[in-house]
N, C-alpha and C positions, 0 to 999 in steps of 0.2 A: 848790350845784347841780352845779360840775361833778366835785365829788372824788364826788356821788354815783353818776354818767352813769360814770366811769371805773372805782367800783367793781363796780358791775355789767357793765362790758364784761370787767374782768378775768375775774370769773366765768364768762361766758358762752365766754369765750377759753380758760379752760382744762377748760370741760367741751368744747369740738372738740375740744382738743388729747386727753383721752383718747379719745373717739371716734374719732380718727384713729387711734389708735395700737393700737386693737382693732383697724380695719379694716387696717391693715400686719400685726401680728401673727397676727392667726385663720386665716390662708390657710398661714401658713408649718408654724404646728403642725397646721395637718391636714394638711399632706404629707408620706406615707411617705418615711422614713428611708431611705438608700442601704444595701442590705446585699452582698455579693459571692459571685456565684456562678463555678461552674465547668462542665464540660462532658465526659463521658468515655464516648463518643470527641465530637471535637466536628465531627467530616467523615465524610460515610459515604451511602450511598445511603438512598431513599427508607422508612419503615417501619424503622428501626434503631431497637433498643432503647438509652438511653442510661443513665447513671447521672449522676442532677444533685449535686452538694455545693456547698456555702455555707456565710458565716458573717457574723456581726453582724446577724443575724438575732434579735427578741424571742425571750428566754428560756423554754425549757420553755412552746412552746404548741404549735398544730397550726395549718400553714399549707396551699397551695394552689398548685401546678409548673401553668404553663397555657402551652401551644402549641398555636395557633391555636383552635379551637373545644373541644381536646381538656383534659381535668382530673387532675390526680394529685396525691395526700394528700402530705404530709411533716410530720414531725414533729421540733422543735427540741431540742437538748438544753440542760442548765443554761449552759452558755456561749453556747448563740445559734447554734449548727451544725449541719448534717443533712445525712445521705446519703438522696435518694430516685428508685427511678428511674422511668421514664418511654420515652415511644414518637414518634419523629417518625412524623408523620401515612403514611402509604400512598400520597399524593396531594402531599405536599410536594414545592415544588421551589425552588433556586434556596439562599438566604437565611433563614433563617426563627428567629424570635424567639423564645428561653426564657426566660420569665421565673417567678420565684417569689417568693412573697407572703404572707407572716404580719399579722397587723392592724395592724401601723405600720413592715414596713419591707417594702421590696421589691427585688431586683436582677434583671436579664438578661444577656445573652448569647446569641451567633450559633451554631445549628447551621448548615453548608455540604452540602446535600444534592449529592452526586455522583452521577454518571451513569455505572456501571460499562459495563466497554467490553463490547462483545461477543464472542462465543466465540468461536475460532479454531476453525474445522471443518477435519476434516484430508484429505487425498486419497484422491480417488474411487481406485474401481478400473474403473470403465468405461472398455469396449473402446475409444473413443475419448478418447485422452488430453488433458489441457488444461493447457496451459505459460503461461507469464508472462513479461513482461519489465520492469522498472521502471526510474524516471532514477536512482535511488540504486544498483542492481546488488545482487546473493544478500546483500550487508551491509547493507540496509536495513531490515531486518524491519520493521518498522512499515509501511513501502508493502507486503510481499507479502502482512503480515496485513489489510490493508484491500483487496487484492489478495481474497484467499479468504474475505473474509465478502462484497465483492460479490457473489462467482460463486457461493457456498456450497458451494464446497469450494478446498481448498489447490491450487497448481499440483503437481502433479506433474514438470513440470520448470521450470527457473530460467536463462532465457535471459541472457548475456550475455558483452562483447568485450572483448578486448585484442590491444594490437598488438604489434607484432615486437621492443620495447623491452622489453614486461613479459616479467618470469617466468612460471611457470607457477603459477596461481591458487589454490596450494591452500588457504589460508585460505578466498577464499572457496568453494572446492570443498565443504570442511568442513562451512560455513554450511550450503549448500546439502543437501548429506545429512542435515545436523542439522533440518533440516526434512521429510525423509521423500520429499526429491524429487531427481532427475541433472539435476545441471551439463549445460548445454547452451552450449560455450564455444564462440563466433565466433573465431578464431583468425586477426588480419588483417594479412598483410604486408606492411606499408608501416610509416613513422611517422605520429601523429596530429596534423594538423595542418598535412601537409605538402602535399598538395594531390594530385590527379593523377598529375602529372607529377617521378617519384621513381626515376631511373634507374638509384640504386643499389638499388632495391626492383623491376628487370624481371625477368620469369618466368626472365629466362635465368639470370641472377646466382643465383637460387634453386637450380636446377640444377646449375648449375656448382658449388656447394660455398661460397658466400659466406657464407653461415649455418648452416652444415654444425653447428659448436660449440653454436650457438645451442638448434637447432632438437634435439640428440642431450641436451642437457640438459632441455627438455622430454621428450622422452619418457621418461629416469631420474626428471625426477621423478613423470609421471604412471603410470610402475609400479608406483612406488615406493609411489607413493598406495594406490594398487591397487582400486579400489571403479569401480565403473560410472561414465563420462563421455561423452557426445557430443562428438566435434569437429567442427564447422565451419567448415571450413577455404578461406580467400577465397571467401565468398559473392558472389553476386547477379556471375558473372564473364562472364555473357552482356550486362549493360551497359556503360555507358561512364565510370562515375563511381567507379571503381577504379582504383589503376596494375597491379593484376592481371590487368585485361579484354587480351583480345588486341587490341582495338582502337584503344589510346593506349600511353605509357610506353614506346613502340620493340617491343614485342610483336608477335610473329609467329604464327602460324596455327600449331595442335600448340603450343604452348610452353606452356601453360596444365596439361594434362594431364598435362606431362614434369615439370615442376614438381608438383605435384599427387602423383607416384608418388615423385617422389625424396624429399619429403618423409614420405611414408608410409612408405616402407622404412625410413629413417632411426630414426623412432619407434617402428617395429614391431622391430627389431633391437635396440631398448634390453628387450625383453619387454614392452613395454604390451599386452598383450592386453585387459586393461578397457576400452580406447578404441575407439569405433564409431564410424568416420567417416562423416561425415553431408555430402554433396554436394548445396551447394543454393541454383540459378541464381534468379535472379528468372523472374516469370512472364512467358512470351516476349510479346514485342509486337514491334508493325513499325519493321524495323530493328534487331533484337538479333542476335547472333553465334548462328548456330544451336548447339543443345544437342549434335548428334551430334559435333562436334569438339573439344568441349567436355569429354568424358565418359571418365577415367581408363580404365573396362574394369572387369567384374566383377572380384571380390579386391582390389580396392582401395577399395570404398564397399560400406557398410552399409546405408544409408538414405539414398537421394533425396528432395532436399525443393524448396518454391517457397517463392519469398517471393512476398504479394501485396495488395495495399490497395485499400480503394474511397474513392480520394482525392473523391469525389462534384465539386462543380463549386467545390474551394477552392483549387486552381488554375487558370490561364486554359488550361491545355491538357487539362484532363482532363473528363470528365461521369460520371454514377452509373452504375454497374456492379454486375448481381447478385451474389453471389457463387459462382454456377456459372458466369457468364458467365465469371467472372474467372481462377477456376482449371481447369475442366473440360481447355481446351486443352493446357494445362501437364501435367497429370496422363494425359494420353494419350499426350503422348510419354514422359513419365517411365516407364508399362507397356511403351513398345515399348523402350526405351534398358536399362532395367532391369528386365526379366520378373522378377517373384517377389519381388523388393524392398520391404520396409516406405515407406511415403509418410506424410511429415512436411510440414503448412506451416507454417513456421521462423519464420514474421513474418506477424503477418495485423492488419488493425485496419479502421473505415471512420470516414470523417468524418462531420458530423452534416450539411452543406452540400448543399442540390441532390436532399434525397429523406428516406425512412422510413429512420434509423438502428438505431430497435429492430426492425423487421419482416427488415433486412438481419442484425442479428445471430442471427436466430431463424434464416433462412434461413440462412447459413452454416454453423451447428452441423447442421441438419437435414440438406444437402447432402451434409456430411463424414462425419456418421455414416451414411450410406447406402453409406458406398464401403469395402467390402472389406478394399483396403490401406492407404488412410488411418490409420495409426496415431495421428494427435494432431493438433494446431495450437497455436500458441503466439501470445497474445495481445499487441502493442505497446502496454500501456498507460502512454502519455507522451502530455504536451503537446510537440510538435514543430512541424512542418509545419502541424499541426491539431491538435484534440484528438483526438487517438487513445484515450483514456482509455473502459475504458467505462462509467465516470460520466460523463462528459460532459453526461447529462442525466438524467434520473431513466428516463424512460421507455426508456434503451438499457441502462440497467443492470436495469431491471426483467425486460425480455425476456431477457437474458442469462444472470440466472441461473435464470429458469424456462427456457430451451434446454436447460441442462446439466440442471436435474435429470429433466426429459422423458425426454433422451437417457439418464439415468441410469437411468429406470425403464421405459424403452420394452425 
């Protein structure tokens, strides 16, 4: 009785045990084989044609290239290999999965859909010109070309400084031309970092001849250069946050001006005739060192300029200001001070704080190209103080570059 009970459990024991061991084995042999493909190119924008290859791939059959909903024929050779090509979708983005597939093997692989950048547009020729400034300086390219696809066009000029320490910039002068736009050099005597109060750096000392070497090898090398340059030489010197202002640093009333000529001569004696001095106060408010004592004398500036911001209420002492409100003043004595003189505003930006950032940038292009002698404005696109930038929000860059091209087509 029980060798017979055991010979049937044995039975029964090893008809499971195949039965199990179909159900382990049947899943494995119907899954396709690994075979290896490749990708050529395997990065590239949206709608790129590719060429797929593979191999260990079933011999001499016809298989099936499939990305995302889309299909493409291939055909194996006697080894198990195939060239065939194929199309990232139109609509792809990001990541996206190629795989290829004959009846029992199959491999994939990653296309990386890129997002090619945008065009560099190049500089307007409208009567009212438009400048830049960035934190990186003319050696940034990457800020001035995100710079000119905001605006939808390149600046035509390329604002920025150096102090009494540097040379003369001609690398980045270079850059700058290399981009189809004039150097517009703030040219600032003092050292950086030094503060205010820099007594080897007063107008007198200037004067006098203490930088006499300095300032004579500047102007050889901007002859030397010889291509078109703005200088701006000690801006915004009607305030009080220069050691150049007549107002601090032991500065006296006239020393600014005396300073201002002796340097000019100096420069202008080396033959730089390419260089257009560019004289350019900030825009007056109460309490600035008036303009007329300030102001070298015709023959000695090219181009009057303001600087001027609508810091709106992102400081405790400031509120929103139009941008006529802001400049108009300024630009009325610049016509009486310099009859006939080109008008440049050297620094302009607003904040997004305290009112309509786009509606102000719309208006300040309008403003400007309404005036005559206004030749330009040059944009402070930095995060500083504020964001000055005019991203700063989608809606200030929007308006911005429909002003320019308005003004472009008006």
């Amino acid at each position: 009785m029980f060798n017979s009970i055991k010979t049937r459990f044995a039975a029964v024991a090893a008809g499971l045990g195949i039965a199990l061991a179909m159900t382990v084995v049947q899943p494995a042999a119907a899954q396709a084989a690994a075979g290896q493909i490749a990708l050529s190119p395997a990065t590239g924008p949206a709608g790129s044609s590719i060429t797929v290859t593979g191999s260990g791939f079933k011999a001499s059959t016809t298989g099936t290239v499939i990305i995302g909903s889309a299909t493409f024929p291939l055909k194996t050779t006697s080894t198990g290999a195939f060239s065939a090509p194929a199309t990232i979708p139109a609509t792809a983005t990001g990541r996206v999965t190629v795989t290829a597939k004959t009846s029992s093997v199959q491999g994939s692989a990653v296309f990386t859909v890129t997002v090619p950048a945008p065009a560099v547009p190049g500089v307007s020729t409208a009567k009212l010109r438009f400048g830049a400034a960035t934190a990186g300086g003319p050696l940034a390219g990457a800020e001035l070309d995100e710079v000119a696809v905001l605006a939808g066009e390149a600046p035509s000029s390329v604002l920025f400084y150096e102090d009494f320490a540097q040379p003369a910039p001609i690398t980045e002068m270079n850059a700058v031309r290399a981009r189809g736009a004039v150097p517009l050099v703030t040219w600032e005597p003092w050292l950086w970092g030094g503060g205010v109060n820099q007594p080897a750096y007063s107008l007198d000392r200037i004067t006098a001849g203490d930088f006499d070497p300095y300032i004579i090898q500047w102007g050889q090398s901007l002859a030397s250069w010889g291509y078109p340059v703005q200088l701006r030489l000690a801006h915004e010197m009607n305030g009080d946050w220069y050691p150049w202002a007549e107002s601090v640093n032991g500065n006296q009333p006239g020393d600014y001006a005396a300073a201002w000529r002796h340097v000019h001569d100096l420069v202008a004696a080396q033959g730089a005739g390419n260089v257009s001095w560019v004289w350019s106060p900030n825009v007056p408010y109460y309490g600035s060192t008036d303009l007329a004592g300030l102001y070298p004398g015709a023959g000695y500036v090219d181009i009057v300029a303001l600087d001027g911001y609508n810091w709106g209420t992102s400081a405790s002492w400031s509120g929103w200001i139009s941008a006529q409100d802001l400049f108009a003043p300024g630009i009325a004595q610049l016509r009486a001070l310099a009859p006939g003189l080109p008008i440049l505003i050297a620094e302009t930006a607003s904040s997004e704080a305290g009112g309509d950032k786009a509606a102000w940038n719309s208006g300040l292009v309008s403003y400007l190209a309404a005036q005559p002698d206004v030749m330009g404005f040059v944009w402070f696109h930095m995060q500083k103080e504020t964001d000055w930038r005019i991203n700063s929000s989608s809606a200030s860059a929007a308006a911005f570059k429909t002003a320019l091209q308005l003004r472009r087509t008006s």
